[in-house]
N, C-alpha and C positions, 0 to 999 in steps of 0.2 A: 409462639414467638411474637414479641410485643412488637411493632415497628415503630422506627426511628421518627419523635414525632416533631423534630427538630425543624427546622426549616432554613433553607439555600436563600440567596438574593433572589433568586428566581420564584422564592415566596412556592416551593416542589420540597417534598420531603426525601429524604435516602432514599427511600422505595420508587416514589416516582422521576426522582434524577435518573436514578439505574435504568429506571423503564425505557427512556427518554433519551439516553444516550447508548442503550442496545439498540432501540429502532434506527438511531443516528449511524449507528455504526453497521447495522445491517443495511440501510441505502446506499453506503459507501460500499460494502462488502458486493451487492449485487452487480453495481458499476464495473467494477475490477473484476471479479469473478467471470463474470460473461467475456471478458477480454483476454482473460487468462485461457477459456476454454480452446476459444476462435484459433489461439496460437497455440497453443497446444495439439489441436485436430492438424492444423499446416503441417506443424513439425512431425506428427505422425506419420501423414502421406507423403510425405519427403523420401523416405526409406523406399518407397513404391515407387518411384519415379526412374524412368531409365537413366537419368542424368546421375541421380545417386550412384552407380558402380563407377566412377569416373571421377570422385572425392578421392581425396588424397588423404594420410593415415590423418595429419593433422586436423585435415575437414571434419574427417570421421571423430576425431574425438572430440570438437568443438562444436558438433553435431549431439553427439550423445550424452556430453555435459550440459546442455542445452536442456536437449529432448527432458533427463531427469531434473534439472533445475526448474523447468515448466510442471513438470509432478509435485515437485516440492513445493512449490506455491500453490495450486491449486488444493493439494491437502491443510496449509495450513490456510486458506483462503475459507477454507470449506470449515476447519476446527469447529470457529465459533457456535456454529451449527450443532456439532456432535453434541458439545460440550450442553449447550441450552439444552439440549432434546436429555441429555444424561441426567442433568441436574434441576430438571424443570419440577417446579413446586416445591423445591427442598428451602428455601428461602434464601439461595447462596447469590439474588441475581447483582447484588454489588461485586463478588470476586467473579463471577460470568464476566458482566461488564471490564473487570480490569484486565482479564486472564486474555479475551477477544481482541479487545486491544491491543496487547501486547504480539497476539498469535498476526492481527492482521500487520502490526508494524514491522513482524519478520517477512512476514508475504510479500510486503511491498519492498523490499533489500532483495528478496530471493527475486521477485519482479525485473527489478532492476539488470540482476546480473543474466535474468532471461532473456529479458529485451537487448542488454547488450553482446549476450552470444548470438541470439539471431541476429541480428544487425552485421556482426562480425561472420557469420560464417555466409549470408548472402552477397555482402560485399564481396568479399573473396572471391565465392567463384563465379562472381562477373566480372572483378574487376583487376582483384590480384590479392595478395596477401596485405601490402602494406598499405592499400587504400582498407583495406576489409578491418587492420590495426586500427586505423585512424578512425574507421567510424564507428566502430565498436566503441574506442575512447569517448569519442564525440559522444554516445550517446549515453557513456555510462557517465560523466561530467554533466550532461542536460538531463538526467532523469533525479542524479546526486544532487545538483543544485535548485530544481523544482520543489524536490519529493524532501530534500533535508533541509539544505541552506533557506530555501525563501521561507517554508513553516519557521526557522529560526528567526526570522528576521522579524516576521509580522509579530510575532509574539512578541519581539524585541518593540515591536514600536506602539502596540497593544497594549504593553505593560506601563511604558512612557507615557500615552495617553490618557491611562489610568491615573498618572499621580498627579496629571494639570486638568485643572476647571474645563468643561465641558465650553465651548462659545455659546450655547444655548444659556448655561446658568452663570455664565461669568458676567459681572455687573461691568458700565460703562469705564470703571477704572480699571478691571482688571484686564480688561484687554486692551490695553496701552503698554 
């Protein structure tokens, strides 16, 4: 198979864009992955805890819709992995590349609604149900607006930036 012998702004061919943005995407993946596990081992020893028989039905299932939403991210956290190791040397590492990405942009949504069931079912039973609502809210709005809205915005402003003259190369009239 020939490789693409084209070349990116970054002056990197197909082949080592891919390379290049699998490592980028597996330092991101290790970050998040090791934080997934952390909570995920909590929520496990939870069930163990004498406090546990003293949940209410509702705890209990905002407990266990937790517990597997934390599985669910850690598998698809973990895909990218599978996937390189299944299809390593076949020369597929561009749709690797887009497939990881995609698998880690579900992880971080499944992430989300992790972080906001724990949040929600710890509140609760410290605090009560409708504090326990609210910071569940709170946190799934501050993980929504981190993790979605701000990447929207930079890119928004990223793109802006792109279409005016840099101040490094803009001459003395054009920044007036």
């Amino acid at each position: 198979m020939a490789e693409d012998s084209s070349r990116t702004p970054r002056e990197e061919t197909t082949l080592e864009r891919a390379d290049r943005n699998y490592g980028e995407l597996l330092q991101e993946l290790r970050i998040i992955q090791t934080g997934v596990q952390i909570l995920f081992a909590f929520l496990l020893t939870l069930a163990f805890t004498a406090r546990f028989a003293t949940l209410d039905t509702a705890q209990r299932a905002i407990y266990i819709t937790t517990l597997l939403l934390a599985v669910f991210a850690a598998a698809l956290f973990t895909a990218p992995a599978a996937l390189h190791r299944t299809l390593f040397q076949r020369g597929a590492k561009p749709e690797i590349v887009r497939t990881s990405s995609r698998l880690a942009g579900a992880g971080m949504a499944v992430l989300m609604l992790t972080l906001t069931g724990s949040v929600l079912l710890v509140v609760d039973v410290v605090l009560g149900r409708v504090e326990g609502v609210l910071a569940g809210s709170a946190t799934l709005l501050v993980c929504g607006g981190l993790w979605g809205l701000l990447p929207q915005l930079v890119g928004r402003h990223a793109a802006r930036s792109e279409a005016r003259p840099s101040p490094e190369l803009a001459t003395g009239a054009d920044r007036l």
